[in-house]
PATOR-84332 format. One record per residue: residue number from 1; residue in one letter; chain; z, y, x of N, C-alpha, C, O in turn. Coordinates in Angstrom, 3 decimals. Each point is the difference from the previous one (the first is absolute). Layout:
// PATOR-84332
<site nr="NUM" rest="a" kette="A" n_c3="Z" n_c2="Y" n_c1="X" ca_c3="Z" ca_c2="Y" ca_c1="X" c_c3="Z" c_c2="Y" c_c1="X" o_c3="Z" o_c2="Y" o_c1="X"/>
...
// end
This chain:
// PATOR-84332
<site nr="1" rest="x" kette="A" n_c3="112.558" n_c2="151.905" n_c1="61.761" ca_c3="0.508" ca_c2="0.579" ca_c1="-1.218" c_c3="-0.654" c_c2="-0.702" c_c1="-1.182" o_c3="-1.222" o_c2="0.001" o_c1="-0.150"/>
<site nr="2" rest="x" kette="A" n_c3="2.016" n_c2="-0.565" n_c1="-0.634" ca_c3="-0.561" ca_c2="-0.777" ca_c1="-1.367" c_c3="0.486" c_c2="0.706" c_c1="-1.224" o_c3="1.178" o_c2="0.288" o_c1="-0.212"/>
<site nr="3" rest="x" kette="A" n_c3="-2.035" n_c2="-0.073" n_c1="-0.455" ca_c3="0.520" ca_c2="0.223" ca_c1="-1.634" c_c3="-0.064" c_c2="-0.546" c_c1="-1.011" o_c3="-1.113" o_c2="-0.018" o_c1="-0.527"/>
<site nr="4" rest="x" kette="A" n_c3="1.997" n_c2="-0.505" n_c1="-0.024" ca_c3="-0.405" ca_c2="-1.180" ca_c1="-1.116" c_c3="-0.248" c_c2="0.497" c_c1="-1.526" o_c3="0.846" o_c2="0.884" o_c1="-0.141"/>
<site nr="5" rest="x" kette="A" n_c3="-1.291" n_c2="-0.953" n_c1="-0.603" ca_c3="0.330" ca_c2="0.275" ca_c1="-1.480" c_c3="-0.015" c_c2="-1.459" c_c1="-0.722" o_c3="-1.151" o_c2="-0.400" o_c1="-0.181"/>
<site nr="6" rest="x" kette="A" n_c3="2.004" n_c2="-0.342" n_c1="-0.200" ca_c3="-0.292" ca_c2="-0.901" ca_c1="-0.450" c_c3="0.370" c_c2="-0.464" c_c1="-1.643" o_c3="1.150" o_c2="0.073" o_c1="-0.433"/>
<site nr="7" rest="x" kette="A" n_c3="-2.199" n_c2="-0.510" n_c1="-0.315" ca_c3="-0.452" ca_c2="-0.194" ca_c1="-1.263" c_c3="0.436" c_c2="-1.909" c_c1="-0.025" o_c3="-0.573" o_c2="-0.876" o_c1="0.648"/>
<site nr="8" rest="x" kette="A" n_c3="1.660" n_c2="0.717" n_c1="-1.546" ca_c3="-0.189" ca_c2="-1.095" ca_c1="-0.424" c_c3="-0.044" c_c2="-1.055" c_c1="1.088" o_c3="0.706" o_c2="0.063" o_c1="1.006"/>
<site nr="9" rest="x" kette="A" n_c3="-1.615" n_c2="-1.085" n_c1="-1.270" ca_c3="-0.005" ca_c2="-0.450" ca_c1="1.137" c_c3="-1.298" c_c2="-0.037" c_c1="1.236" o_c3="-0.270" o_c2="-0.815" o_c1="0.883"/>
<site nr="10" rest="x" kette="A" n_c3="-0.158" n_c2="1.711" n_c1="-1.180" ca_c3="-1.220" ca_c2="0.407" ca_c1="1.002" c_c3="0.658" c_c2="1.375" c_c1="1.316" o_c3="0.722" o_c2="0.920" o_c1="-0.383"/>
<site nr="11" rest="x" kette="A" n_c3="-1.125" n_c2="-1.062" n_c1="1.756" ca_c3="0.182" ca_c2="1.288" ca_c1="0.271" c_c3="-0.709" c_c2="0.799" c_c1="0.606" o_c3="-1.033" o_c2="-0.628" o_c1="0.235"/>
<site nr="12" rest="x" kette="A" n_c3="0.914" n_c2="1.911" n_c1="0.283" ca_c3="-0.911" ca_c2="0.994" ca_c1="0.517" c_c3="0.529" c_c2="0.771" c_c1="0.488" o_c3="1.011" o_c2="0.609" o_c1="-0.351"/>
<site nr="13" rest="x" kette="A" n_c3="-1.629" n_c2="-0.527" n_c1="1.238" ca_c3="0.041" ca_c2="0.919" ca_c1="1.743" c_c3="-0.712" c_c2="1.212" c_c1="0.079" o_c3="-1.116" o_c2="0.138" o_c1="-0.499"/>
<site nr="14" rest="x" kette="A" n_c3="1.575" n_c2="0.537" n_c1="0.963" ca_c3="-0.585" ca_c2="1.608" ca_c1="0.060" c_c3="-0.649" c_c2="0.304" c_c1="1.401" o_c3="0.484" o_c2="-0.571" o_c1="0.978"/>
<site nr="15" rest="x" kette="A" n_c3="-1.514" n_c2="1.404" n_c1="-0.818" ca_c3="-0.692" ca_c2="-0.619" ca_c1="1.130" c_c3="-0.862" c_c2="1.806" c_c1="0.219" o_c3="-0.825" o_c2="0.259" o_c1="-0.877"/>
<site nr="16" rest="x" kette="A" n_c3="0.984" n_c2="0.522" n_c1="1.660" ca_c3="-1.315" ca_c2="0.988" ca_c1="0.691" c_c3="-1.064" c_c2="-0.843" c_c1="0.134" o_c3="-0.191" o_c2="-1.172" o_c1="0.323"/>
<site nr="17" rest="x" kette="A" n_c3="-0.630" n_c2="2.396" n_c1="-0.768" ca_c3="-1.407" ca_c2="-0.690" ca_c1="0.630" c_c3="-0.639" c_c2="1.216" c_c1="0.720" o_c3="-0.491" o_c2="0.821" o_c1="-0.775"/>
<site nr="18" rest="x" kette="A" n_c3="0.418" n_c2="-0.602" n_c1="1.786" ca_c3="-0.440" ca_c2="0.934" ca_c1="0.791" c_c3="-1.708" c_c2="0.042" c_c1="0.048" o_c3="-0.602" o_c2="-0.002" o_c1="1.073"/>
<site nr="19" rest="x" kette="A" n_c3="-0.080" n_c2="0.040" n_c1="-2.387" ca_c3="-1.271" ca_c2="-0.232" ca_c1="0.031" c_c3="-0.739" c_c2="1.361" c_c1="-0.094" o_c3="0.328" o_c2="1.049" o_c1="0.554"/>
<site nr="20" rest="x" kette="A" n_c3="-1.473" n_c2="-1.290" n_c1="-1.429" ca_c3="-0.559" ca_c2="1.326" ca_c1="-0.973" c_c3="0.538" c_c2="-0.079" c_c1="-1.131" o_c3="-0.609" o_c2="0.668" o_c1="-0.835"/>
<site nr="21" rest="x" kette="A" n_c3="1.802" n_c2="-1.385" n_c1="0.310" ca_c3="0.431" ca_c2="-0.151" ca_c1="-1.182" c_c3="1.609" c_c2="0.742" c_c1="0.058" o_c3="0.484" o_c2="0.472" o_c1="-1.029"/>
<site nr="22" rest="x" kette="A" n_c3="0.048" n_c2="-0.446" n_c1="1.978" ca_c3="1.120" ca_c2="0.811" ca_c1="0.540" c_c3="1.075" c_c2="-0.442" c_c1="-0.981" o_c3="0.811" o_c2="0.901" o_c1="-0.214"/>
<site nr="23" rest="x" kette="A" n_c3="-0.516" n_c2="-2.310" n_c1="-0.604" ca_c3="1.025" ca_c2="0.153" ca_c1="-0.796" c_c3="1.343" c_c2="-1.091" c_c1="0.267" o_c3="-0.206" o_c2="-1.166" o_c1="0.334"/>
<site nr="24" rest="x" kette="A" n_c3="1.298" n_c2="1.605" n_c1="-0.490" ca_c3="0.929" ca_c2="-1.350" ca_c1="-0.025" c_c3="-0.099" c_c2="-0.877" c_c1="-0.868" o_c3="-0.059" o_c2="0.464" o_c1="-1.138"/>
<site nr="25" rest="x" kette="A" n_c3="0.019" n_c2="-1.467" n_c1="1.206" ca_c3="-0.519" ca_c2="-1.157" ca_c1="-1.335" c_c3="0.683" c_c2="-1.319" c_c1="-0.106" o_c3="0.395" o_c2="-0.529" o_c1="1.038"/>
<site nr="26" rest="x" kette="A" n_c3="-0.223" n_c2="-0.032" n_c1="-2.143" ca_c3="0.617" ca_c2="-1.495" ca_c1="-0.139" c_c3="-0.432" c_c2="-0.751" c_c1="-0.076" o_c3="-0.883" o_c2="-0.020" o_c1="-0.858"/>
<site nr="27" rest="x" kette="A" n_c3="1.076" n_c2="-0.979" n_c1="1.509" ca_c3="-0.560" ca_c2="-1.393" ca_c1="-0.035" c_c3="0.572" c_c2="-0.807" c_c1="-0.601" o_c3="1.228" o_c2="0.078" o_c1="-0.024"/>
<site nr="28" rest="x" kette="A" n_c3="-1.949" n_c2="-1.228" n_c1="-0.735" ca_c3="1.008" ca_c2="-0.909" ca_c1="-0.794" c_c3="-0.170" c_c2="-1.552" c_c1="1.038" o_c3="-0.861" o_c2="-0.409" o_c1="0.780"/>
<site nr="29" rest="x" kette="A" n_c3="2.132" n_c2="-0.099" n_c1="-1.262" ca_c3="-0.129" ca_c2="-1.309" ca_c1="0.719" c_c3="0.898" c_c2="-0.246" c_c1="1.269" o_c3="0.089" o_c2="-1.052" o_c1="0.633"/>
<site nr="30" rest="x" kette="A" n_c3="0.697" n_c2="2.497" n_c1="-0.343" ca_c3="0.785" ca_c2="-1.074" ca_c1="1.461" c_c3="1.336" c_c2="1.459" c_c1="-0.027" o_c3="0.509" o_c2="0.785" o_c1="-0.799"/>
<site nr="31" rest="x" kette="A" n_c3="-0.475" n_c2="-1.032" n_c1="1.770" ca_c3="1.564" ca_c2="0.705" ca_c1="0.305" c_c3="-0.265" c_c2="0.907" c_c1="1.027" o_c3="0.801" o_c2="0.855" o_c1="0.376"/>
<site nr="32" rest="x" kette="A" n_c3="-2.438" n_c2="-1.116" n_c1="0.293" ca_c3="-0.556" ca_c2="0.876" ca_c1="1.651" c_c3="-0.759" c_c2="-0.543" c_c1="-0.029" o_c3="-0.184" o_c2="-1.114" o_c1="-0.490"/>
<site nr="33" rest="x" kette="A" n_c3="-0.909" n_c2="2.277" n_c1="1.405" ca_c3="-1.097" ca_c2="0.095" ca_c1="0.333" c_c3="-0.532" c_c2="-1.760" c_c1="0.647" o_c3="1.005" o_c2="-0.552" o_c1="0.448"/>
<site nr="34" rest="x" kette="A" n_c3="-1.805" n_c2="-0.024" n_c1="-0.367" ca_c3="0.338" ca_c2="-1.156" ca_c1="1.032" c_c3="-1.291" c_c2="-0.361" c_c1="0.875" o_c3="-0.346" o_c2="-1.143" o_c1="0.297"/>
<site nr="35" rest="x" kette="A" n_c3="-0.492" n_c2="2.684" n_c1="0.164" ca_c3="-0.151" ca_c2="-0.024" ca_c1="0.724" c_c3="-1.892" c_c2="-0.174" c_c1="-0.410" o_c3="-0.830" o_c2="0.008" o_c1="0.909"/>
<site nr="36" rest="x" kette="A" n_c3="0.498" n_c2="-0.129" n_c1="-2.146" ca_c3="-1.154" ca_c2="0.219" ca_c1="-0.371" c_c3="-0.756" c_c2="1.004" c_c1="-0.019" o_c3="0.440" o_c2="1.149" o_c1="-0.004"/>
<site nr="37" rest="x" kette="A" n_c3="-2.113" n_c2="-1.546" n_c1="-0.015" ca_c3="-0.540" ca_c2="1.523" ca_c1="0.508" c_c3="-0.371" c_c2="0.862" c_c1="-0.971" o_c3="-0.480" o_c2="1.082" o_c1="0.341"/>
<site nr="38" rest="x" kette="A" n_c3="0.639" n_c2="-1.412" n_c1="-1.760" ca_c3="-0.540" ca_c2="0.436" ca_c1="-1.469" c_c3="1.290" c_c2="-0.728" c_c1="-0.761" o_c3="0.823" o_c2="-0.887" o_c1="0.227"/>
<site nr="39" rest="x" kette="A" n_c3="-1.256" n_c2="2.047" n_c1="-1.516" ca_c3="1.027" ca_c2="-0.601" ca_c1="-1.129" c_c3="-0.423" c_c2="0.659" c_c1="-1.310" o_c3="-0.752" o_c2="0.967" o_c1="0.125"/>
<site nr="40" rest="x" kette="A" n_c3="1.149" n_c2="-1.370" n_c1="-1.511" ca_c3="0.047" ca_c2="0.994" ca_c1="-0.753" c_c3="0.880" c_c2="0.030" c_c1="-0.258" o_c3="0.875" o_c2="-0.865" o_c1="-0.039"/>
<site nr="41" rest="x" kette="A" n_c3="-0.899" n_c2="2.449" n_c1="-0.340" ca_c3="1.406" ca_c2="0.585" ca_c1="-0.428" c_c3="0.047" c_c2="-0.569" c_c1="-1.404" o_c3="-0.676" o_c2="-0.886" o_c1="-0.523"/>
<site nr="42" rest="x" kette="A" n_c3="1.901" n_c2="1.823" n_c1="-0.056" ca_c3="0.684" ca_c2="-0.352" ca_c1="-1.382" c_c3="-1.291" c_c2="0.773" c_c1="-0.960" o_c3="-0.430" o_c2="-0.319" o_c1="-1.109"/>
<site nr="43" rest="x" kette="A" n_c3="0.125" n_c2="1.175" n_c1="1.805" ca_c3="-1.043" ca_c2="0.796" ca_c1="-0.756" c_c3="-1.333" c_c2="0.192" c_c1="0.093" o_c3="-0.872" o_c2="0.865" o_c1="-0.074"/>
<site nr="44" rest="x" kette="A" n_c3="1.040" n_c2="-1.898" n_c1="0.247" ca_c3="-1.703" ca_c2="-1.433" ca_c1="0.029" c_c3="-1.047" c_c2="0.926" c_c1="0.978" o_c3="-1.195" o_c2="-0.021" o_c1="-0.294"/>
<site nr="45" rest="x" kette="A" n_c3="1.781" n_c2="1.069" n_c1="1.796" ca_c3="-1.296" ca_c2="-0.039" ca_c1="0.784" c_c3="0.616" c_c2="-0.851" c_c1="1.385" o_c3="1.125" o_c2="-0.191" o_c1="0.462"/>
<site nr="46" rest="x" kette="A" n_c3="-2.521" n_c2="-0.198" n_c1="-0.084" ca_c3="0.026" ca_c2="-0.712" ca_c1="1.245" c_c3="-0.128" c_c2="0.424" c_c1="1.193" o_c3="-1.130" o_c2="0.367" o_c1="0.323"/>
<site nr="47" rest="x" kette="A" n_c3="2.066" n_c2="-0.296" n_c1="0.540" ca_c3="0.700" ca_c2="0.899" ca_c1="1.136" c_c3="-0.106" c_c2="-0.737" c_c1="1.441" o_c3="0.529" o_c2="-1.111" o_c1="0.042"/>
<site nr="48" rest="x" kette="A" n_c3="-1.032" n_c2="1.499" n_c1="0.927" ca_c3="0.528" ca_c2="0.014" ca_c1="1.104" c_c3="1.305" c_c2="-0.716" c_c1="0.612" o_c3="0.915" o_c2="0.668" o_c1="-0.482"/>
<site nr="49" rest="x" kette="A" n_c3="-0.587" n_c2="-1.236" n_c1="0.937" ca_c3="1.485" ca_c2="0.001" ca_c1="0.320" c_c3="0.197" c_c2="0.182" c_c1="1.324" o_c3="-0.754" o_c2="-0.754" o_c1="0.614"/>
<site nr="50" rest="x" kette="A" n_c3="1.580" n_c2="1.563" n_c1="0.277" ca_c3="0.593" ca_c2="-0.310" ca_c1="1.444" c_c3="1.127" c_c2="0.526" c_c1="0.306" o_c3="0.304" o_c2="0.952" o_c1="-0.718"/>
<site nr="51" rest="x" kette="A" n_c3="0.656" n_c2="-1.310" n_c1="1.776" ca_c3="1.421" ca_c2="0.391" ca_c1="0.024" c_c3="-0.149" c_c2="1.235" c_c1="-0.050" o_c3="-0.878" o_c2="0.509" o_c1="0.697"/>
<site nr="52" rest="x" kette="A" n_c3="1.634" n_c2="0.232" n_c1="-1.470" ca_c3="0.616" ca_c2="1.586" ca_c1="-0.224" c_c3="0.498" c_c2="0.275" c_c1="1.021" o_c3="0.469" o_c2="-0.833" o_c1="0.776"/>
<site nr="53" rest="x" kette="A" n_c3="-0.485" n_c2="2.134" n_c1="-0.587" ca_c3="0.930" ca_c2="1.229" ca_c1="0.839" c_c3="0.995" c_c2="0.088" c_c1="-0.336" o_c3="0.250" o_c2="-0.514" o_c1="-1.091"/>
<site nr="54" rest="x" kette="A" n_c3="0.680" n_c2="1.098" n_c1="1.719" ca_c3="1.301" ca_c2="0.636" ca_c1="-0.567" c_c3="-0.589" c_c2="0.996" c_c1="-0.915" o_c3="0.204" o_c2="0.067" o_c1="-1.212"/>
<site nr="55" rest="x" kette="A" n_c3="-1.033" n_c2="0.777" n_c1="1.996" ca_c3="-0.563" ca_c2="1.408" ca_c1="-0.419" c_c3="-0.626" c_c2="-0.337" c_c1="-1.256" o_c3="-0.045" o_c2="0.957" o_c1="-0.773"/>
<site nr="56" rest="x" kette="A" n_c3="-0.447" n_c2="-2.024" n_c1="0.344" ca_c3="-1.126" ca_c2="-0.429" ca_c1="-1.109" c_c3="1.193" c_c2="-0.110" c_c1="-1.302" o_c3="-0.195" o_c2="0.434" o_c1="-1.136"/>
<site nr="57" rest="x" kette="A" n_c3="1.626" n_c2="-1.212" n_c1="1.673" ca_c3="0.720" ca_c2="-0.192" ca_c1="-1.060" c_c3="0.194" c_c2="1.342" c_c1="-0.559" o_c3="-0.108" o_c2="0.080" o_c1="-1.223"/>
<site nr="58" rest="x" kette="A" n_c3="0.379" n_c2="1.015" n_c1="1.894" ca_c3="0.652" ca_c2="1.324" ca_c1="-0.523" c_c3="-0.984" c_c2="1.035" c_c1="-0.282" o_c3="0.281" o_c2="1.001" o_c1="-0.659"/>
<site nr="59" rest="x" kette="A" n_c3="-1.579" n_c2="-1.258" n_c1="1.213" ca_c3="-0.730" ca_c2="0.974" ca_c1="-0.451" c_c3="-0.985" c_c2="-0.317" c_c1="-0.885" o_c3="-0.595" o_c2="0.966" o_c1="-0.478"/>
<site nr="60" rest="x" kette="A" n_c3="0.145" n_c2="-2.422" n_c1="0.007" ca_c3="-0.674" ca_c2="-0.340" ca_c1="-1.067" c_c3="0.541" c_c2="-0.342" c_c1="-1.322" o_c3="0.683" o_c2="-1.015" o_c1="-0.135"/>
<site nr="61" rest="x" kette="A" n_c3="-0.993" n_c2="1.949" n_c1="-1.037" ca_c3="0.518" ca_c2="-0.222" ca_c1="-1.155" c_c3="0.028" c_c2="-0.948" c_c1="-0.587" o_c3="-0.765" o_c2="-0.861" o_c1="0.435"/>
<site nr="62" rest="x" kette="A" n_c3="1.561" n_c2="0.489" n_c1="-1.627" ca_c3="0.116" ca_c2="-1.042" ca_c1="-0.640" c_c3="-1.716" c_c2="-0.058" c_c1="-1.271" o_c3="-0.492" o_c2="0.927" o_c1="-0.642"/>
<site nr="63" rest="x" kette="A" n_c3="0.297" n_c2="-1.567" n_c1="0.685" ca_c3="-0.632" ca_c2="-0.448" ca_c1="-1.264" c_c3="0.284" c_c2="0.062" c_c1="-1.594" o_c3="0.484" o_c2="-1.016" o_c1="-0.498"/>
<site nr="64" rest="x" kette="A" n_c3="-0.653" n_c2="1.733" n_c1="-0.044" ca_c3="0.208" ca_c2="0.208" ca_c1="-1.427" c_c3="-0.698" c_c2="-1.266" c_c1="-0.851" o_c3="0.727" o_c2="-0.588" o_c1="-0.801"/>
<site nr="65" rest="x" kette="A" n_c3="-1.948" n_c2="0.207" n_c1="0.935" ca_c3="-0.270" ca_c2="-0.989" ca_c1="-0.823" c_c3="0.654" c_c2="-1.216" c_c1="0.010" o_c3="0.053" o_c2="-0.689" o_c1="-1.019"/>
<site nr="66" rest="x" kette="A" n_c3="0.593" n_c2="0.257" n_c1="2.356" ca_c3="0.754" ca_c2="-1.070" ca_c1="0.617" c_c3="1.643" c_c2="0.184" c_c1="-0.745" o_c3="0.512" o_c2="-0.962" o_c1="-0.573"/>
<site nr="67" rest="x" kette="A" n_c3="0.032" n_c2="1.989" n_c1="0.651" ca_c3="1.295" ca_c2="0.376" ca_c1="-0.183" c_c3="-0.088" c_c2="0.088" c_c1="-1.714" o_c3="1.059" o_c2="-0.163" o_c1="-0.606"/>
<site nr="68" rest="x" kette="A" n_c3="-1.724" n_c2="0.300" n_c1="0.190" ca_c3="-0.531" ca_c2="0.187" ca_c1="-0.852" c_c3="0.033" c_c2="-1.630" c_c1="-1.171" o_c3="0.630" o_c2="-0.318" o_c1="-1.009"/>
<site nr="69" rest="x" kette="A" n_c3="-1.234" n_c2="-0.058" n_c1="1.507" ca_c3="-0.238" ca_c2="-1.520" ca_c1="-0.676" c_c3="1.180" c_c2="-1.106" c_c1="0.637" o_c3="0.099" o_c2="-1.103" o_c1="-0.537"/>
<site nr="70" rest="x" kette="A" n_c3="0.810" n_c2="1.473" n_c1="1.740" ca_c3="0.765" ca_c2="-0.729" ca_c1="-0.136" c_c3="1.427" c_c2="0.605" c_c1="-0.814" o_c3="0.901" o_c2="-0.738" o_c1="-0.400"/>
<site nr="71" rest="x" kette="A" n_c3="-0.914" n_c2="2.405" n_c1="0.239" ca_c3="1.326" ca_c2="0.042" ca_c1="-0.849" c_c3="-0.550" c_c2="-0.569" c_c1="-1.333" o_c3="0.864" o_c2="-0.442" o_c1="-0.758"/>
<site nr="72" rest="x" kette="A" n_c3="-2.225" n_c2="0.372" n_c1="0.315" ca_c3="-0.490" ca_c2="-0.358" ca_c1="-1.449" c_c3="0.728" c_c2="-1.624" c_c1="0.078" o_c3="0.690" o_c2="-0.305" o_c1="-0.973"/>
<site nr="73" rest="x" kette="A" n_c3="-0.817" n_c2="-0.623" n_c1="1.989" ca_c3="0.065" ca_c2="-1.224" ca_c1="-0.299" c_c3="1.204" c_c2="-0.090" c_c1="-0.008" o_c3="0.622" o_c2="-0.540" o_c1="-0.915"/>
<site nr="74" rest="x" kette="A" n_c3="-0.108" n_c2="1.045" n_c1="1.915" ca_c3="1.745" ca_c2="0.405" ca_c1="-0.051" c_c3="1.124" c_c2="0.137" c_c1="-1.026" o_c3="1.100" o_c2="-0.553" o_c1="-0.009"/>
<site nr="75" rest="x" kette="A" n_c3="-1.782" n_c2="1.659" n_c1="-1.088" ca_c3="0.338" ca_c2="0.195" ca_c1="-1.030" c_c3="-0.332" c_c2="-0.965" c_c1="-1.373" o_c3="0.687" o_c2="-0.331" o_c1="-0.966"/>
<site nr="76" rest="x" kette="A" n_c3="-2.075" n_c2="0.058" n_c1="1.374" ca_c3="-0.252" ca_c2="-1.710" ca_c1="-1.014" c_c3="0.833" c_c2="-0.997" c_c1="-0.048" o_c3="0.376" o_c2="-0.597" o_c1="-1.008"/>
<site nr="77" rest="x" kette="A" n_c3="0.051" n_c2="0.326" n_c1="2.598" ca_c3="1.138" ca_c2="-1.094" ca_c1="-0.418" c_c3="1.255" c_c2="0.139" c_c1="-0.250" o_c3="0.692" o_c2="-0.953" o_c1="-0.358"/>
<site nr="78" rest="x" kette="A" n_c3="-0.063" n_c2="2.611" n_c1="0.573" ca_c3="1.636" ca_c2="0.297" ca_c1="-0.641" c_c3="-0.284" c_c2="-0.067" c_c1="-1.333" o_c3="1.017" o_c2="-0.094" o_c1="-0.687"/>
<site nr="79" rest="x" kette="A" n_c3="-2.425" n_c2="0.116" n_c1="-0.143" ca_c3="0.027" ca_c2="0.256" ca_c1="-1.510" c_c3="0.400" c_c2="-1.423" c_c1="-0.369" o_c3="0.996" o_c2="-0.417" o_c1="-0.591"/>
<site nr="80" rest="x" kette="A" n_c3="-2.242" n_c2="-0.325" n_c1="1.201" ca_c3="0.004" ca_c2="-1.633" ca_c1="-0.316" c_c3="0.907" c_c2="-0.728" c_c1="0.162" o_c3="0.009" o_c2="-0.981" o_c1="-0.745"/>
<site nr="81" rest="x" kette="A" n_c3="1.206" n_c2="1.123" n_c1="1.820" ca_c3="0.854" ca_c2="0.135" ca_c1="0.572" c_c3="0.098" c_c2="-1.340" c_c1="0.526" o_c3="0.734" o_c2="-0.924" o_c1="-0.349"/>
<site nr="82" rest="x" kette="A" n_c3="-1.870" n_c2="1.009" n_c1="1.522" ca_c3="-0.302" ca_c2="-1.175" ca_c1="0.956" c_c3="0.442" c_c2="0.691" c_c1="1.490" o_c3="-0.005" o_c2="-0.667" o_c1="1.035"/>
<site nr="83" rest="x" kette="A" n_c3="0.279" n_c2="1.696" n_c1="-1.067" ca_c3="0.903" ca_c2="0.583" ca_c1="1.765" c_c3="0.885" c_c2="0.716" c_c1="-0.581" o_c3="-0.044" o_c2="0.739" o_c1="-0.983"/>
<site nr="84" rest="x" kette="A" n_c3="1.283" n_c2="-1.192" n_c1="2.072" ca_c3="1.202" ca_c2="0.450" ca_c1="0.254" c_c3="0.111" c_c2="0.937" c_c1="0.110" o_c3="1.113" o_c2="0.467" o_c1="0.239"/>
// end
């Protein structure tokens, strides 16, 4: 399962992290996970990475600071009007 949000011409992947951090989070830079053992998110902490559950997709929440700063950038470029 992949989720894209994509900004312009950069993109980011949505990702569980089944840690002590319990959050769904975005990654910038690819289209999927690819298999690395760390990352940072969009919302600059540094995470864990390993393949998700089914159970992890549906029962770990999304990230607000993540969702957060990409509708901000989102909305930066319909103003600037550098994305479609």
């Amino acid at each position: 399962m992949d989720y894209v949000f994509k900004t312009s011409e950069e993109s980011h992947f949505w990702m569980p992290i089944p840690s002590s951090e319990q959050k769904r989070h975005a990654f910038r830079g690819a289209r999927r996970w690819d298999g690395r053992r760390s990352g940072e998110t969009v919302c600059g902490v540094r995470v864990p990475m390993a393949q998700p559950s089914e159970m992890d997709w549906i029962m770990i929440p999304t990230c607000p600071h993540c969702w957060s700063a990409l509708v901000a950038e989102h909305d930066g470029e319909r103003t600037s009007g550098s994305a479609s």
